[in-house]
Residue, then its C-alpha position, 0 to 999 in steps of 0.5 A: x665443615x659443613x656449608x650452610x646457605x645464608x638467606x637474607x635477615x628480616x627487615x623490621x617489621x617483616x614475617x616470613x609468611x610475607x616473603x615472596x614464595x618460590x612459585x608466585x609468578x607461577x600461581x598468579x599466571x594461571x589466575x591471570x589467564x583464567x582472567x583474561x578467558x572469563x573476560x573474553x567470553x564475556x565479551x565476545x558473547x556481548x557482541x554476539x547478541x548485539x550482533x543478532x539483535x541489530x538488523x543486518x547491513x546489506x551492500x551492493x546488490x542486495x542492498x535496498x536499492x537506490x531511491x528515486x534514481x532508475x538503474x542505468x544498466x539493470x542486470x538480469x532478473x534473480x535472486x538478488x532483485x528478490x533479496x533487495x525487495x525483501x530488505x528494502x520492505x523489512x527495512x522501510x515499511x512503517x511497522x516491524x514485519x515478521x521475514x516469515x510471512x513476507x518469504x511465505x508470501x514470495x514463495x506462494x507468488x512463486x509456486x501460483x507462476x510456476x502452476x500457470x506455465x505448467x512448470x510445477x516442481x517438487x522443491x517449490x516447498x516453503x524451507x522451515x523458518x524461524x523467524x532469524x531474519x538472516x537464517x530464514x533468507x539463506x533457507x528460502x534462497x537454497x530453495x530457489x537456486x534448487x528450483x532454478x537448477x530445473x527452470x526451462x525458461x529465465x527467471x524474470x517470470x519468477x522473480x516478478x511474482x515473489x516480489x508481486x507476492x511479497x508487495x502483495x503480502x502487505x495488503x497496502x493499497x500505497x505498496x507496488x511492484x513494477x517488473x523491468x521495462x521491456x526493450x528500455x521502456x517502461x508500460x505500454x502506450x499511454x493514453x492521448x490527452x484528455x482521454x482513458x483507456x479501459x472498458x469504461x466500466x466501474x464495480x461498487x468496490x474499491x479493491x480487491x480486499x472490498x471485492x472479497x468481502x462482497x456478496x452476490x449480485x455482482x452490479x454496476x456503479x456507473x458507466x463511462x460515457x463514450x466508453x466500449x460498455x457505454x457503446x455497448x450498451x450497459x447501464x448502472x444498475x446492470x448485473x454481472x452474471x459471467x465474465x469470459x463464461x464464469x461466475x463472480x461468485x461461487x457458493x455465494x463467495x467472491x472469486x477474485x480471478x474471474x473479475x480480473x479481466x475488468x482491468x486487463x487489456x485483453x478481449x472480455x466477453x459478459x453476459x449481462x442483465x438489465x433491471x428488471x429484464x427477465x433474459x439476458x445479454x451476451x455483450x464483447x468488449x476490448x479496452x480502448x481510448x475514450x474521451x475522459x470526464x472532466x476533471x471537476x464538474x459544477x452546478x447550481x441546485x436549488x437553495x443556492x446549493x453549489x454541487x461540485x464533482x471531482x474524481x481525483x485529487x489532481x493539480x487545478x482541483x482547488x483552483x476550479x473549485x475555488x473559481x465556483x465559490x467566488x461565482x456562486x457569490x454571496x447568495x451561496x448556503x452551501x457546498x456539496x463535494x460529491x466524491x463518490x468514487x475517488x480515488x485520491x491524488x496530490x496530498x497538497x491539493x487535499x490540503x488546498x481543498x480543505x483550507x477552503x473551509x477551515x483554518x489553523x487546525x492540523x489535518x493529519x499526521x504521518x507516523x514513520x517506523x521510528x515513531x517521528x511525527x509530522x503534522x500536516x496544517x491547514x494552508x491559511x493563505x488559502x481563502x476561506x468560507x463561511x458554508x454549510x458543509x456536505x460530503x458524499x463518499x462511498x467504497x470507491x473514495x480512497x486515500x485523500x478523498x479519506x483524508x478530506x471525508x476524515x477532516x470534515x468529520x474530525x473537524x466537526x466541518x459538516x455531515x458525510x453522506x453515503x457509505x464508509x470509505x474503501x480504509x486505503x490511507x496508509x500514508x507517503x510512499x517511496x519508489x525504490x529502484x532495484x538492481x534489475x530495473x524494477x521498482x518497488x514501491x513503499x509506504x514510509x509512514x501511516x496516516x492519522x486523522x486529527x483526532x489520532x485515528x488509523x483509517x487504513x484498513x478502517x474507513x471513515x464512517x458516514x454520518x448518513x447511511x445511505x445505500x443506492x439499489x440497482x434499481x436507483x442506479x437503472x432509474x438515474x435516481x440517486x438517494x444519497x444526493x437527495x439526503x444530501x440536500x435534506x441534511x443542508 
């Protein structure tokens, strides 16, 4: 008898296409897996590209360095005081950087070291970049630890200047580096009270950006009296033929090397010729101590005009200024704010100046790197005057001393007179400390005027154009203060 397997009858409703096959679970596991793989992928590519995309988290060493707290125990110069500097700049400074140019720059402050002390090395060569933020720092990093392998001396010197090239690098007079203090302290000796310390001399430039777009003759704005120039005997007016036997200019070009030792601390020899003197003078100056101007000075003009001089924007600018007005009394027509040749200060104190002479108006704004906008308005508790309005600025009036020339100007509060600003405005700064002891610092906003504007880079235009020659300045005549006093 044969046997014959039985299977199971039907349920209602039931066809055998519907039956469970043999091999199901075999079929359905290999689409799962392939489910499971597509998935994965998917996913792990998702993170990949977000990865890339978000800025890298540093910590320890490398990170940005701590804000506004000095380092206790600074470690020894290297590649991680360069890494912080590269991080905190890309991270903190207002506008997105290219890590191309920021690296480019460390490596050309690096290669200008290593040709002055003579040490110049084959694999001082800028690695290829591509603009991976990461990817480029592992690059430049390999190229320093090469040249580093064949560096005679420590690597403080070298270090200094890639971060002094990359501070550089962003042309913002609000950036700064400062090396490690030696034997725990920090610069030299200050200078006593109510005294300056330098050559007394001052150039119709600002900056070294300014210095770069002049044109020959190389004169003198002013001299500081009681100054080693002014008992040197120079003048305004005076020109600059050499400075230590070289140049200023070259083929009609600015070379910025030869006026540095304007600002140094060393000997400077200069040959000097006086307006309208057919020979010249050979004259030797060291910095030294000298009694500083005061730091607002005033006087009465003709006209019942109030002149007031101010070189910085300090704390009791606005008190001594304010004292002046009240003084003056009601006969007062106007105010002349000579402030020719300052370099800024206390944003605070500009707020005071201003208030003086307008109300319920905002001053300026500062924009940071997420786009957030903060509104500066005027101090209405300040007292305020009814007065006629000028302002005389130049290329040395920079960052507050803009920010008053831009208000005067966007606030229809008077006239400016003179030359356009030295455009070096860009805004707050911070200092952050690096693992080494050093400290950079950098700007964590731009400012803008009340009308919107960007003067960093830029300036504020004078209403009045008025250029002093060499001549004016020989002679003691000063053409910008009389346009002044026409205007009023």
């Amino acid at each position: 008898m044969n046997k014959v397997s039985e299977k199971p009858a039907l349920a209602q409703g039931e066809t055998k296409a519907s039956l469970p096959e043999k091999q199901w679970w075999r079929q359905d596991s290999a689409r799962l897996v392939c489910l499971v793989i597509v998935v994965g992928l998917v996913a792990a590519s998702f993170l990949y590209l977000t990865w890339r995309a978000a800025p890298p988290i540093v910590s320890g060493s490398s990170s940005c360095g701590t804000q506004s707290q000095s380092v206790e125990n600074p470690a020894p110069s290297s590649i991680h005081a360069i890494k912080q500097a590269y991080n905190c700049i890309l991270d903190t400074y207002p506008t997105v950087l290219d890590p191309r140019s920021l690296l480019q720059h460390a490596m050309s402050g690096m290669v200008n070291y290593l040709v002055q002390q003579h040490q110049d090395q084959r694999s001082a060569v800028l690695p290829a970049l591509t603009g991976d933020r990461q990817v480029d720092w592992q690059a430049f990093e390999r190229t320093y630890t090469t040249m580093t392998a064949h560096l005679s001396s420590n690597q403080q010197g070298l270090v200094a200047a890639a971060i002094t090239g990359m501070v550089d690098g962003l042309h913002d007079d609000h950036a700064n580096y400062m090396p490690p203090p030696r034997d725990n302290t920090r610069g030299g000796e200050s200078a006593p009270p109510g005294t300056r310390t330098g050559l007394g001399i001052h150039l119709p430039f600002y900056s070294p950006e300014q210095f770069a777009q002049s044109s020959p003759p190389l004169s003198i704005r002013s001299v500081d009296p009681g100054s080693p120039a002014g008992q040197a005997g120079l003048r305004p007016g005076d020109t600059i033929i050499t400075i230590n036997g070289f140049p200023p200019f070259i083929n009609q070009k600015p070379v910025q090397a030869v006026i540095s030792p304007l600002s140094g601390s060393g000997l400077v020899q200069l040959q000097i010729q006086h307006p309208g003197a057919d020979s010249t003078i050979r004259v030797s100056l060291t910095p030294a101590a000298y009694p500083a101007d005061p730091l607002v000075s005033t006087r009465m003009l003709s006209g019942n005009i109030l002149y007031v001089h101010f070189t910085q924007f300090q704390r009791g600018v606005y008190e001594q200024i304010n004292q002046a007005v009240q003084e003056a009394g009601a006969q007062l027509k106007g105010v002349i704010l000579d402030m020719r040749g300052n370099g800024g200060g206390d944003a605070e104190e500009q707020r005071r100046i201003i208030s003086m002479f307008v109300h319920n108006q905002v001053i300026s704004s500062t924009v940071d790197r997420q786009g957030q906008r903060s509104d500066m308005r005027t101090d209405d508790g300040i007292p305020l005057y009814h007065v006629r309005l000028v302002a005389l600025i130049d290329r040395g009036c920079a960052s507050a001393c803009e920010a008053t020339a831009m208000d005067i100007q966007d606030l229809h509060l008077g006239r400016l007179v003179g030359e356009r600003t030295a455009g070096i405005a860009s805004g707050p700064s911070s200092d952050f400390f690096l693992d080494d002891g050093s400290v950079v610092t950098v700007p964590v906003a731009f400012m803008q005027g009340p009308a919107g504007e960007v003067i960093s880079g830029i300036g504020v235009p004078p209403d009045d154009e008025v250029y002093p020659t060499p001549a004016d300045l020989a002679a003691g005549h000063d053409p910008v203060l009389e346009r002044a006093l026409q205007v009023l």
